[in-house]
N, C-alpha and C positions, 0 to 999 in steps of 0.2 A: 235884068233878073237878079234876084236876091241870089247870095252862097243858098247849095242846099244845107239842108238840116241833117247832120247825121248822129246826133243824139239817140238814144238807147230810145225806142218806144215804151213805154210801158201802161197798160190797161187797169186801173182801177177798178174794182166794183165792189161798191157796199150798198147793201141793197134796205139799209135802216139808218138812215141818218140822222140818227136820236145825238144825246148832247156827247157822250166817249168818245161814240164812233166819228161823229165831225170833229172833235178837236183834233183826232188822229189821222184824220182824213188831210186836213187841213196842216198840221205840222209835216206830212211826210210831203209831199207836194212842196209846200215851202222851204222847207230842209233841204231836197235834196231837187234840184232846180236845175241842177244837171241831167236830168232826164227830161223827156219828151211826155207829158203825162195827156194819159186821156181816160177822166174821171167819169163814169154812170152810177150817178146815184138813186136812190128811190127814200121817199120820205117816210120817217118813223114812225111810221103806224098803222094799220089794222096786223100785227104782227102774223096771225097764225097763214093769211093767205101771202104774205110779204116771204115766209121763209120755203113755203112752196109756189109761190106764182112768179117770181123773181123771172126764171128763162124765159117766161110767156112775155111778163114786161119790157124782156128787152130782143124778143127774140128778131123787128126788124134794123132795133139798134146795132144789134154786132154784123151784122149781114155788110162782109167787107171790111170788116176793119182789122188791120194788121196789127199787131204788136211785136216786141221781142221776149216780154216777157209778159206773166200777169199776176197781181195781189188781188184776194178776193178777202170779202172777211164774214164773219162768220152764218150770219143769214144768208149767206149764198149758196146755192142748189150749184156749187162747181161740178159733180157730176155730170148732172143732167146739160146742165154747158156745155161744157166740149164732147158731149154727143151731138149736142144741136148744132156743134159749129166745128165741124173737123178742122176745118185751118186755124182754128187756136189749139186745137185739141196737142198738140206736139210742141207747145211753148212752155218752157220752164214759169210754174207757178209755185208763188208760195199764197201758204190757206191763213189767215192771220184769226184769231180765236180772241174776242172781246167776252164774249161769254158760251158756255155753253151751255144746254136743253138738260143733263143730267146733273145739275146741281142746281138749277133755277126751280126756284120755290112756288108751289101751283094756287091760284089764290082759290077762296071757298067757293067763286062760282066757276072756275072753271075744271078741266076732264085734263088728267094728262093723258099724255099722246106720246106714242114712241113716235111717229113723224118725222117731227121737229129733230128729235135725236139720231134716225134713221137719216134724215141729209147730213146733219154734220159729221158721221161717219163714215157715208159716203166721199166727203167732199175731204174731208184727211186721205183717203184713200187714193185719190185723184189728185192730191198734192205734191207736187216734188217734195216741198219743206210743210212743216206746220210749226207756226208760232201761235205761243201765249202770250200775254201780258201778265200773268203770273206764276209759282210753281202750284199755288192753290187751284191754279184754274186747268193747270194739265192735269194735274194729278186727279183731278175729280171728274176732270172726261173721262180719265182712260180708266179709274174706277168704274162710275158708271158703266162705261161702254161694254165693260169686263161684267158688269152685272148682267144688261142686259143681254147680253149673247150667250149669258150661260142658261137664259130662259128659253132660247134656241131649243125645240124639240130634238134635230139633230142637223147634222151637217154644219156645224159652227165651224170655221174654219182655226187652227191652232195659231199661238202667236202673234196676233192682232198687237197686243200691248205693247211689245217688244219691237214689230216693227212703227209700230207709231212714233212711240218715246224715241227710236234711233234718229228718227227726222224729224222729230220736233225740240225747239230750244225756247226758253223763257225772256221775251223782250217787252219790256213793260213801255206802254207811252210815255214818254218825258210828258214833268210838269216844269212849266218855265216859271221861276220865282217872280215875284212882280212887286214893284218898289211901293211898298209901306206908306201910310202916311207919317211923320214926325210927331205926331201928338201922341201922349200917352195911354196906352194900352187902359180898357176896362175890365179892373179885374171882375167882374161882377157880369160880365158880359156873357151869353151863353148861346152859340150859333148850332143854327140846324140848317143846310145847304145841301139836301139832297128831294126826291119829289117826294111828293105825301101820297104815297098810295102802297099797299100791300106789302109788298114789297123790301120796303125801308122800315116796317112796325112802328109808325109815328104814336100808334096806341101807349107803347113802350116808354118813350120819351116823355108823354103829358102825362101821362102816371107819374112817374119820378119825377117833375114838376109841380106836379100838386101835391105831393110828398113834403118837398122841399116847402112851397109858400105855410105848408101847414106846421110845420119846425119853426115859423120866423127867417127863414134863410134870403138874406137880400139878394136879388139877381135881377137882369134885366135880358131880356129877348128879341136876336134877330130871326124872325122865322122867315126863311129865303129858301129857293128850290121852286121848281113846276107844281102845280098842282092843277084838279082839275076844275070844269067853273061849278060846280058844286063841290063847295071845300067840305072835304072828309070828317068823320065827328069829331077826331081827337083836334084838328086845326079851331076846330067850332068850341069847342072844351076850353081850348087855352085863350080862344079871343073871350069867351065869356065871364072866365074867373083871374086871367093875367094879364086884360088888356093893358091895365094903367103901367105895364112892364115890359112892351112890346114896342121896342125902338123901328122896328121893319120889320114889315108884311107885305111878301111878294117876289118873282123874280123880277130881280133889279135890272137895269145895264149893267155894262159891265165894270164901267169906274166907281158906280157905286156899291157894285158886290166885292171889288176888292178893296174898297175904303172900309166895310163893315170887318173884311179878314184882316185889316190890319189892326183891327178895336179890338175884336174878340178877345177875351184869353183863353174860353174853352169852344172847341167844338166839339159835336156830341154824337154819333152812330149808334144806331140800334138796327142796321140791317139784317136780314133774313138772307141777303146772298150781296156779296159782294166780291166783284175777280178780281179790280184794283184798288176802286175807292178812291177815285179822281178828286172827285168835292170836298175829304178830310184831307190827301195831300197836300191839294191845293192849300186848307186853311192852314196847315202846318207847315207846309213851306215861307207862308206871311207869317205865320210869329206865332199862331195860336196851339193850345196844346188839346191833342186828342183824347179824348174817352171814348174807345170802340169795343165791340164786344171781343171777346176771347177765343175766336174761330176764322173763317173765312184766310182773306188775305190780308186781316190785318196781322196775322203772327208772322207775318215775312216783312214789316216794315217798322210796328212799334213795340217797346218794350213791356214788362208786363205791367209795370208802373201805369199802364196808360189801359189796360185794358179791364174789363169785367166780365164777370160770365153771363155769356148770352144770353139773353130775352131775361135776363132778373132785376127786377125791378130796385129791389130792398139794395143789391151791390149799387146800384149804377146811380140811388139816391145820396148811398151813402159815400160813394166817391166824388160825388158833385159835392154833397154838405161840406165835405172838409176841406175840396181844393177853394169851396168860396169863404169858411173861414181863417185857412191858414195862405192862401194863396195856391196853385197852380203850380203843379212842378214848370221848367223849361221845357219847350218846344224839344222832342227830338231830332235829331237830325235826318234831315230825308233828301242829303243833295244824292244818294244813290240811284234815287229818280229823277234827277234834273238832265238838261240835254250835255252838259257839260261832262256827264259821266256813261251817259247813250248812246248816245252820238258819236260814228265814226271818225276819229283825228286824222 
């Protein structure tokens, strides 16, 4: 018989395994390998039943299983868990927060829903600890949260925000830099690496693109990120008036998405909601230099050099127009998110 195993158990559950939530999923696990890990996960999508049906999904999965600790993140009904399951219910948890439901942006067809918002502050509540991945993404829970309960007819309960923020602390996912190709950067290169739907305002971006072809401005286009298999209008817009300037179209693999982040010189954001903003990281830790808008979590990472005011068209052409006639400032620096600065020594 083998030695036993006396490694720390610990419980995973992320119950949306979209593209953040796996690479954090997948770094903490491999990171920290000293632990005994036992991963449930559920696949990214049909969201609204994912963030309430979660205990139902796994309810005769945990039946039995021990841990010593558990990380849950943020689609998780942790609540309603360790009601369904006393013998976790007494295990030191931490709540980890990718995004939360009171700053996510509601598209034209859907209803928002306190819901979605009412488990994540359940599930803080139920947490030993809570982390972010940003200070933009506590602060706009416990805003919101503060909003909503002041809609409370009565019985709100006092100092919610206060006990939140005491146990919760800001740890962003490491981005792991990834070696370049040696060939010379294009200056002329113009990357969009996030998905084309609502969300990200790709509208935003192909407007300031046909801005730009309509000045004479020379550029060239990797357009990479998910999309859906009816490409959205603004993707239909640019394939039909910049095709002959579209070097890639498509999610790549992944040597060839970091060959294109080592081409680039600009990547380009125009999100509607973003807590970290993994896929400009990423391009700016390979070399390229950001243009993001003037809100969210990019005021916690780049300079103002790098950003423009949100959802404006007329700024975000004309910051494009200059950095491709005069060049592109320098990449900022962003090893602040690297593992080498995250990561426990």
């Amino acid at each position: 018989m083998g030695a036993p195993d006396h490694r720390k158990r610990i419980l995973l559950l992320s119950a949306y395994r979209a593209d953040s939530h796996a690479a954090w999923t997948d770094w903490l696990t491999a990171t920290f390998d000293a632990f005994d890990w036992r991963v449930l996960e559920l696949p990214g999508r049909h969201f609204r039943w994912r963030i309430r049906g979660n205990p139902l999904s796994w309810l005769d999965h945990l039946e039995g299983v021990e841990a010593d600790a558990i990380i849950a993140t943020s689609m998780v009904d942790l609540a309603t868990l360790r009601g369904l399951h006393p013998h976790l219910a007494a295990r030191p948890t931490l709540y980890y927060v990718h995004e939360n439901q009171f700053a996510y942006p509601v598209g034209h067809h859907q209803v928002r829903s306190v819901e979605p918002q009412m488990v994540q502050i359940y599930a803080a509540l139920a947490a030993d600890r809570v982390a972010f991945n940003s200070a933009f993404n506590r602060d706009s829970f416990l805003d919101g949260m503060e909003t909503l309960l002041g809609r409370m007819p009565d019985h709100a309960p006092d100092g919610l925000r206060t006990r939140l923020r005491e146990r919760s602390r800001v740890l962003p996912v490491p981005v792991t830099p990834r070696a370049t190709p040696n060939g010379a950067r294009d200056p002329g290169l113009i990357l969009w690496n996030h998905r084309w739907e609502y969300d990200k305002a790709p509208e935003v971006f192909t407007e300031a693109l046909l801005r730009l072809r309509a000045v004479g401005a020379d550029f060239r286009l990797a357009l990479l990120g998910a999309r859906p298999a009816k490409a959205p209008e603004a993707l239909q817009r640019l394939r039909a008036t910049l095709g002959d300037r579209i070097v890639a179209d498509g999610k790549l693999p992944r040597g060839e998405y970091e060959a294109l982040l080592g081409q680039a010189a600009i990547v380009v954001s125009t999100a509607l909601h973003e807590f970290q903003g993994l896929a400009v990281l990423e391009a700016t830790a390979a070399g390229a230099t950001p243009l993001v808008p003037d809100a969210l979590a990019y005021r916690e990472q780049y300079p103002d050099t790098c950003r423009y005011p949100a959802g404006n068209v007329a700024a975000l052409t004309e910051h494009l127009h200059a950095w491709l006639q005069h060049g592109a400032p320098a990449a900022p620096d962003v090893r602040a998110w690297t593992p080498e600065h995250l990561e426990p020594r």
